[in-house]
N, C-alpha and C positions, 0 to 999 in steps of 0.2 A: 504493500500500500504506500510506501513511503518514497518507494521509488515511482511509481505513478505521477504521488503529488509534484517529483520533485523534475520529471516529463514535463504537467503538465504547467509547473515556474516557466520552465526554460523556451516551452514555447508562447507563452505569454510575453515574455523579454524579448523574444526574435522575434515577434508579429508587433511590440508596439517602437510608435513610429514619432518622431520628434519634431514641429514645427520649425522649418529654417525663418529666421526674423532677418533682413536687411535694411539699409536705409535707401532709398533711391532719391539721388541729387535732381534737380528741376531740368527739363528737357533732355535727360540723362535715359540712357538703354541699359538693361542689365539682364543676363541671360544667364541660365543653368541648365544642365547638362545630363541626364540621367539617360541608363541600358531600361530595352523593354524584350520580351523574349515573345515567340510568336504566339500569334491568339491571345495576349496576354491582356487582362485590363487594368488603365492606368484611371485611378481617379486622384484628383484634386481640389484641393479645397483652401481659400485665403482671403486673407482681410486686408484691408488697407487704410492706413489714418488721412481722415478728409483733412484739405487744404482749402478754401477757399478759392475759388476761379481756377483749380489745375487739375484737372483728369488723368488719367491712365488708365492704358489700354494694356489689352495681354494678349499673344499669339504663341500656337504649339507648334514648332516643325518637326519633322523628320528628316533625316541627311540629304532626301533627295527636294527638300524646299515645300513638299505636300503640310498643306495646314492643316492639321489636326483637330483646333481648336483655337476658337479668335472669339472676344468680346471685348468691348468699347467704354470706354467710361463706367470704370467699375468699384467697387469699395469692400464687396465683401459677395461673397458666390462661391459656388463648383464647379467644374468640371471633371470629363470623364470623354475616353476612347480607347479605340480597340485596336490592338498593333496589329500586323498582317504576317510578318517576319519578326525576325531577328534585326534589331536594329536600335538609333540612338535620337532620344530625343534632346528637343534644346526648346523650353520656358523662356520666354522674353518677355519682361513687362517694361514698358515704353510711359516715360512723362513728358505730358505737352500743357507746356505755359505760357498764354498769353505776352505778346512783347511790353504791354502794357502791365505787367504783374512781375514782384522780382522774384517770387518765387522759393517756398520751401521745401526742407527734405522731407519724406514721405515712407514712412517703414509699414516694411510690407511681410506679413506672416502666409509661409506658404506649408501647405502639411501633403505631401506626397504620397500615395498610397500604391503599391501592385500587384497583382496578383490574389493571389487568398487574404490580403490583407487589406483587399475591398469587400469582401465578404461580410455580412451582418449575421452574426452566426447568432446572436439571439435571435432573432427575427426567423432565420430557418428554424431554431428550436421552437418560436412557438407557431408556425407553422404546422411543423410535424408534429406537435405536440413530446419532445425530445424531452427527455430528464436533462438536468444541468450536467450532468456526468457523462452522458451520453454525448452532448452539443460537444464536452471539451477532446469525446475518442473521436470527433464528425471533425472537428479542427485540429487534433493530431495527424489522422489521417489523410489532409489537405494538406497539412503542413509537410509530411511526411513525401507524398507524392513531388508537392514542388522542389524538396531536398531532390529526389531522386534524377526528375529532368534539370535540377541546377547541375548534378553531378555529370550526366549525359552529354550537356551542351558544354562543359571545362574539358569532359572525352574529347568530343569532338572538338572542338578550338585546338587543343592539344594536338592532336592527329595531324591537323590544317597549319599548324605550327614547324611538329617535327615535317612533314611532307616540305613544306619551304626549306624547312632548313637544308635537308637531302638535299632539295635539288641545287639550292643558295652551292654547298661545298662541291657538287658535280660540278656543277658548271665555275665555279673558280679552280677546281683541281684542271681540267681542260683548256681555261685559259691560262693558267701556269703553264702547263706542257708544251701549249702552244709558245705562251712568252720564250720560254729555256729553245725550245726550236730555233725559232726565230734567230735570237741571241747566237746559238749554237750556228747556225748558217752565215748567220752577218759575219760573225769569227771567224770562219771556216774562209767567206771570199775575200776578207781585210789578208788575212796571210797569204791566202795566194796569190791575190793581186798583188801585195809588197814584194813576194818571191818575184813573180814575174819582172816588177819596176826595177828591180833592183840587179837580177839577171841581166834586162834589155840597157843598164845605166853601165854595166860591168863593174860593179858592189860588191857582187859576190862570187 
């Protein structure tokens, strides 16, 4: 039993998740950068301290420029979306200040969430009508699974890593061989074109 409860600490601690707080300068951009893995959902949620006459706005990319998520003049909201792949997002929230206003800083709390860790596992528990002990073997068992595809996808990265690096050393062992050739040949015609000059001069 002891070891259960002490299962069901540890994934309590890895599922909970910390608010980043920044401050954003007036007509100033700020972006952060978080992994999404595929099919995977990303929710978020953040607040922003009102200024007076200066808005901000918030846009979600993925590497290849696709918006994800865009809203305009905001202070406090969610969002949420759905990866397709494997891939990297980038959160940008953007201040615009009238040239007529000089403008304050503006802190901004954002609370990140993915995977099973958007999940409202009370809400499935009373859903299903779930005992409390049960909703935490329902959130092990998610937990557990995403351990498993985290371990799958560091496999493969790995694999995709050493495969580079094989081939990275094939092909500089090749061009060495070639270099030392090369070298060996240029050598090879320096000396006997010196024999020959030196022959045709009567040097030697």
């Amino acid at each position: 039993m002891s070891i259960l409860i002490l299962v069901l600490f540890s994934s309590t601690v890895v599922l909970q998740t910390n608010a980043i707080m920044f401050r954003l300068a007036p007509n100033a951009q700020k972006c952060l950068r978080d992994e999404m893995h595929g099919n995977q959902i990303v929710a978020g949620e953040y607040e922003i301290t009102k200024a007076p006459g200066q808005k901000i706005d918030y846009v979600v990319r993925d590497t290849k420029g696709h918006i994800l998520a865009q809203k305009e003049d905001i202070s406090k909201g969610k969002f949420s979306f759905t990866s397709e792949l494997y891939d990297t997002f980038e959160i940008c929230f953007i201040s615009q200040v009238p040239s007529t206003y000089r403008g304050i800083e503006q802190e901004v709390a954002l609370d990140v969430k993915k995977g099973i860790e958007t999940k409202s596992y009370e809400g499935i528990g009373e859903a299903a009508k779930l005992k409390p002990l049960e909703v935490d073997l329902k959130r092990l068992e998610d937990l557990s699974d995403a351990i498993v595809q985290d371990f799958a996808l560091m496999r493969k990265r790995e694999e995709e890593m050493r495969d580079t690096n094989e081939s990275t050393n094939s092909r500089v062992l090749f061009f060495s061989i070639f270099s030392m050739s090369c070298l060996l040949g240029l050598a090879t015609w320096q000396v006997l074109y010196l024999r020959r000059y030196f022959i045709a001069k009567k040097l030697i």
